[in-house]
C-alpha distance (Angstrom), angle and dihedral (degrees) to the residues before:
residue distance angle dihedral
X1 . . .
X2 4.27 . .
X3 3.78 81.1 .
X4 3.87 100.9 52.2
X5 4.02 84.6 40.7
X6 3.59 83.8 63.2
X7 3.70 100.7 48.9
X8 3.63 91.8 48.1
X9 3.86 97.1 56.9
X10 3.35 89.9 49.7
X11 3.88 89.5 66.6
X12 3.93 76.2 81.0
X13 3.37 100.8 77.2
X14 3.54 124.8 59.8
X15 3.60 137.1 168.5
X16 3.48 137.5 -147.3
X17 4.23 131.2 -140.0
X18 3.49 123.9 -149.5
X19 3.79 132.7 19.6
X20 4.17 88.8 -98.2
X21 3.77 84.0 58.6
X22 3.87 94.5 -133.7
X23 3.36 95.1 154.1
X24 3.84 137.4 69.5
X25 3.79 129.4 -173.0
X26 3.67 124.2 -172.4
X27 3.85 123.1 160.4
X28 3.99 135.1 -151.6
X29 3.75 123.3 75.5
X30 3.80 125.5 179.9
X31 3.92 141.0 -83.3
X32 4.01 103.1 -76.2
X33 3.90 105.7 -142.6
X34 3.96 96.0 -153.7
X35 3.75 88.5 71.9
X36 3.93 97.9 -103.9
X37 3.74 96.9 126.2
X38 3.92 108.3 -118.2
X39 4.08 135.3 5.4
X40 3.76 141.9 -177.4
X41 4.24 112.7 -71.7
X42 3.85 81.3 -132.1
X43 3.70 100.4 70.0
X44 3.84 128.9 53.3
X45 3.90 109.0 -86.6
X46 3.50 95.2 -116.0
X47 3.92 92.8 65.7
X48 4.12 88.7 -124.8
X49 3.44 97.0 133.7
X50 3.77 123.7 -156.0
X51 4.27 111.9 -140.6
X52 3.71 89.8 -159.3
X53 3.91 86.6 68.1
X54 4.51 90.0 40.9
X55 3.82 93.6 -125.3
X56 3.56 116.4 143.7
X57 3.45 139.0 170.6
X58 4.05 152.8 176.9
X59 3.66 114.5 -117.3
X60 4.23 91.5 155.1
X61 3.92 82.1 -146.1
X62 3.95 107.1 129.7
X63 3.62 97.8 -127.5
X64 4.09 107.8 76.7
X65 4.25 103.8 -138.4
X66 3.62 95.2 -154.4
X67 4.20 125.2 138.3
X68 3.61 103.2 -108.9
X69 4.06 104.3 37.2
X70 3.36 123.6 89.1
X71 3.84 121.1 -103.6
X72 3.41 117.1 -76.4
X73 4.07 94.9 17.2
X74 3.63 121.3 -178.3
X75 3.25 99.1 158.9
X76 3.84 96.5 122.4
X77 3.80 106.4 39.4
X78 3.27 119.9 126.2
X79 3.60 110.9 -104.9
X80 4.21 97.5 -154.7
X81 3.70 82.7 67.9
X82 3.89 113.5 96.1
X83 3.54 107.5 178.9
X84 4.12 129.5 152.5
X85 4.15 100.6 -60.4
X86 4.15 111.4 -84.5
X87 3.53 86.6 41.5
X88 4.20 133.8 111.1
X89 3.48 153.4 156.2
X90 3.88 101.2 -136.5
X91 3.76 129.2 -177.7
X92 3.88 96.8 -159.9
X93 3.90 97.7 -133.7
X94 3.85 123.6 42.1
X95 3.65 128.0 -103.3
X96 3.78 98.2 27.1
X97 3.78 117.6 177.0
X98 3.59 94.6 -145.7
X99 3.42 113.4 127.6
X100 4.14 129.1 -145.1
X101 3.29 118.4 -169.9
X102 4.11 129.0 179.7
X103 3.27 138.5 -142.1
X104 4.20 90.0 -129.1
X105 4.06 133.2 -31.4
X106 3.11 96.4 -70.7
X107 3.54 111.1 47.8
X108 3.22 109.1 112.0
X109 3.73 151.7 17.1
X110 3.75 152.7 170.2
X111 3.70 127.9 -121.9
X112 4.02 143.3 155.4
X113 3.84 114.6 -123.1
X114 3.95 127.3 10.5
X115 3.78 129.2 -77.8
X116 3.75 139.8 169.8
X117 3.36 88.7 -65.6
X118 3.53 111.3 34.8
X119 3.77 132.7 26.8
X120 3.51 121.2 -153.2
X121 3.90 113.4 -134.6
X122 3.37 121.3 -95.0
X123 3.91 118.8 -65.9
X124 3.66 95.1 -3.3
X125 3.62 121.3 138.4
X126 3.30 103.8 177.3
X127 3.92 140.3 56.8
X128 3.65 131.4 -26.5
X129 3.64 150.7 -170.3
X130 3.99 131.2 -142.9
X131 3.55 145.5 166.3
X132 3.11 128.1 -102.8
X133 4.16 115.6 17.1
X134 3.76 121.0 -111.6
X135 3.70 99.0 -69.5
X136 3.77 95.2 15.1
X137 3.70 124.2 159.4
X138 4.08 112.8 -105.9
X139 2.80 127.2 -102.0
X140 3.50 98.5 44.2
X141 3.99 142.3 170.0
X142 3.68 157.9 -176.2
X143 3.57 123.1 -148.8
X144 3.66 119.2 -164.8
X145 4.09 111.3 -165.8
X146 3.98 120.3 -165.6
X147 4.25 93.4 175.4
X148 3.47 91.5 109.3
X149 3.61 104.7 58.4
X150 4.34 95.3 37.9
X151 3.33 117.6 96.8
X152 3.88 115.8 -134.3
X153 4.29 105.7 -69.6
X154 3.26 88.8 14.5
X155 4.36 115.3 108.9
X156 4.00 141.3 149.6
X157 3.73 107.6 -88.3
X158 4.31 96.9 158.6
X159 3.97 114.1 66.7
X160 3.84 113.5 167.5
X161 3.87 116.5 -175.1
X162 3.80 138.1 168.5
X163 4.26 100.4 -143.7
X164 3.96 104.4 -166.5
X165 3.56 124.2 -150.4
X166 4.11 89.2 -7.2
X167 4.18 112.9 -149.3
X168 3.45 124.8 -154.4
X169 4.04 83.3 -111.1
X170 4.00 100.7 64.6
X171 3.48 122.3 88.5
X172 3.53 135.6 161.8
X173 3.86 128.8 -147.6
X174 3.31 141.2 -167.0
X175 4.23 136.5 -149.0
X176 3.80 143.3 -174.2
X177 3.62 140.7 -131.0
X178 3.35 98.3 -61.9
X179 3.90 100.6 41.2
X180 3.86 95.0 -98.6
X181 3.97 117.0 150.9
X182 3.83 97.4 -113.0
X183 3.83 98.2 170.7
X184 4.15 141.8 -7.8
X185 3.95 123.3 -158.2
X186 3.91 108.5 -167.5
X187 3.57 131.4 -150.7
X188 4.30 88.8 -112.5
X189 3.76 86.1 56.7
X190 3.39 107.0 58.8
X191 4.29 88.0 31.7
X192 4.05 86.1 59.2
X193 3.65 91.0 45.2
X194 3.45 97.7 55.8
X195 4.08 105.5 27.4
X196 3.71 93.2 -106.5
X197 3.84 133.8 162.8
X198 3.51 118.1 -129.2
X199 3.99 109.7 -102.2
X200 4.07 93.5 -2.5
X201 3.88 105.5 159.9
X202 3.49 100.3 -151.3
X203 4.10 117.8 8.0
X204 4.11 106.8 107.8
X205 3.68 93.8 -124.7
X206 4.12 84.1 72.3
X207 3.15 99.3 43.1
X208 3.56 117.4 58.9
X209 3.81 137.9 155.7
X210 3.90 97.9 -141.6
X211 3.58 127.1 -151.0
X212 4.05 118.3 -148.3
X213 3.91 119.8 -175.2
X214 4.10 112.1 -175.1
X215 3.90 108.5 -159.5
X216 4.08 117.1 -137.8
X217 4.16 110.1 17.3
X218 3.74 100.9 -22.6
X219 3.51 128.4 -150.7
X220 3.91 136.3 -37.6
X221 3.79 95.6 -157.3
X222 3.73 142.7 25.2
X223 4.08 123.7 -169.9
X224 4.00 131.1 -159.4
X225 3.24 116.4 -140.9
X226 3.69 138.6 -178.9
X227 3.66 129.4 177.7
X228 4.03 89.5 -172.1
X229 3.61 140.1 26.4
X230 2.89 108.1 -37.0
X231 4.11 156.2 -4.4
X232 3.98 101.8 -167.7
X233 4.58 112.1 -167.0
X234 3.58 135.1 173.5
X235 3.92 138.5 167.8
X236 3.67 92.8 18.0
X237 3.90 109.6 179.6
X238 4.14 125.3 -170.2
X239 3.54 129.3 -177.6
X240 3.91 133.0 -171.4
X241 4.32 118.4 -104.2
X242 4.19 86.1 -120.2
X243 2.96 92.8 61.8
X244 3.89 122.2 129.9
X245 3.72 112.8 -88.6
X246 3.78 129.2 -102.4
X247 4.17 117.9 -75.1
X248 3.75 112.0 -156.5
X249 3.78 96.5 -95.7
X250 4.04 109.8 70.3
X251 3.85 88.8 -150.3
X252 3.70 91.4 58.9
X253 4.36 97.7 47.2
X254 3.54 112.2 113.1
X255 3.43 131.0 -119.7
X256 3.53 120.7 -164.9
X257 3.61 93.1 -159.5
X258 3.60 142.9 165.6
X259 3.92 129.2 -137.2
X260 4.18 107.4 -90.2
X261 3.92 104.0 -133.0
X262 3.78 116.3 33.1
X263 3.92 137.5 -159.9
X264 3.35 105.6 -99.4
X265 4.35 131.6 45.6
X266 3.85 120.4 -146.6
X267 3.73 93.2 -145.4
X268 3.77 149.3 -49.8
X269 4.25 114.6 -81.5
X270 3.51 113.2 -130.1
C-alpha cells in the first residue's frame, strides 16, 4: 500500500514538453482488480469496459472483457500475433483501420510473466506487451497509427499507459497528421519524475501508469521504442480530443475511444 501511496502523489506533479506546452504528463493510476498491476482512473478497475460509456483499452490478454461479449471472447484478436497462449493483441470491434506497423519481424511480442527478455511490470499477473521480441534487433519499435479512422480536426489527445520497470532507453513518441514528430517522453523523464531506478522490477517509481493529455487536436500516432532490452506496457487506454468533457467523477468521464492495436499493419519500417 506505501508503494501505491507513492504512485498516487506523484499524479501531482506534472511536466510539460515544448515551449507551446502541448503536452501534459501526470502519473498514478489505480489498483487494477484483474491482477495486471495498475490501470487508467478513467475506466473501471477491473479493465471490463462498458461501450455504452466509449472506453476502451489494451490489455493484450486473449480474452476481450467487454459488456456485451461472451466470457472468454476472442473473437477480435488479431490472428498474425503469436504470443505465449492466453495472450492477444485485440482491436475490440472487427475491421478496424488502425494500422501497426514495426520496426522489423521481430519487434515485438506479448507474454504473461517476465523473462530474460522482458519483465512484466510490477504486480501484474496477467498479459503484457514489449519491444523488441526475444532475440529482436535493437533498436526496436511499435507504431500504432489512428489517421485512418479520424475525421479531419479530429486527433488523440488522452494516452494512458502502465510502463513497467522503465530504462533510461525507452521512450515513447508521438506524431500528427502528417507524420511530424510532435512530442517525445523518455524513459529518464518519467524515472526523475517519480524517483525511479533505471530497470527496477518492482519499486513504484519504475513502474508507472502514465497519464498524457495533448492540448488542441492531439496526436494521430504514438511509437514504442527501445534501444535496449526492453520496453515492457500494459492497460494502455486512448481517447479522441472531441471527446465529451470531464464530469466530476473520473470513473464516469467519457472517452470516445478507439481500440489500441488493430487488424491490419500498413507496412514494416526499415
Amino acid at each position: 500500500m506505501k508503494g501505491f501511496k507513492r504512485i498516487l502523489l506523484s499524479s501531482a506533479m506534472f511536466a510539460c514538453f515544448s515551449s507551446q506546452a502541448t503536452l501534459m504528463v501526470t502519473y498514478g493510476g489505480q489498483v487494477a482488480s484483474d491482477g495486471s498491476g495498475l490501470t487508467s482512473s478513467f475506466i473501471d478497475p477491473s479493465n471490463l469496459l462498458n461501450p455504452a460509456n466509449g472506453f476502451f483499452i489494451e490489455t493484450f490478454d486473449s480474452a476481450t472483457q467487454m459488456q456485451g461479449f461472451s466470457a472468454g471472447s476472442t473473437a477480435f484478436n488479431d490472428p498474425s500475433q503469436n504470443g505465449q497462449t492466453g495472450c492477444a493483441v485485440n482491436s475490440l470491434f472487427a475491421g478496424s483501420d488502425i494500422q501497426v506497423s514495426m520496426s522489423g519481424s521481430d519487434a515485438f511480442n506479448v507474454r504473461q510473466g517476465s523473462a530474460g527478455y522482458a519483465a512484466a511490470p510490477a504486480n501484474d499477473g496477467t498479459c503484457f506487451g514489449y519491444t523488441p521480441a526475444q532475440g529482436g534487433i535493437l533498436p526496436s519499435s511499435i507504431t500504432i497509427d489512428y489517421s485512418n479512422i479520424l475525421t479531419a480536426g479530429i486527433g488523440i489527445n488522452y494516452l494512458g499507459v502502465y510502463f513497467g520497470s522503465i530504462d533510461t532507453y525507452n521512450y515513447l513518441e508521438f506524431f500528427d497528421a502528417q507524420g511530424n514528430l510532435m512530442e517525445t517522453l523518455t524513459g529518464p523523464q518519467i524515472l526523475g519524475n517519480n524517483g525511479g531506478a533505471s530497470g527496477n522490477q518492482v519499486e513504484p517509481g519504475s513502474n508507472v501508469y502514465v497519464n498524457i493529455d495533448f492540448t488542441g487536436t492531439g496526436f494521430t500516432s504514438f511509437r514504442f521504442t527501445s534501444t535496449g532490452v526492453a520496453a515492457e506496457f500494459d492497460n494502455i487506454v486512448v481517447g479522441l480530443s472531441n471527446r465529451p468533457s470531464q464530469v466530476p467523477e473520473p470513473a464516469s468521464l467519457l472517452l470516445l475511444g478507439l481500440g489500441l492495436l488493430g487488424l491490419r499493419r500498413r507496412k514494416v519500417l526499415r
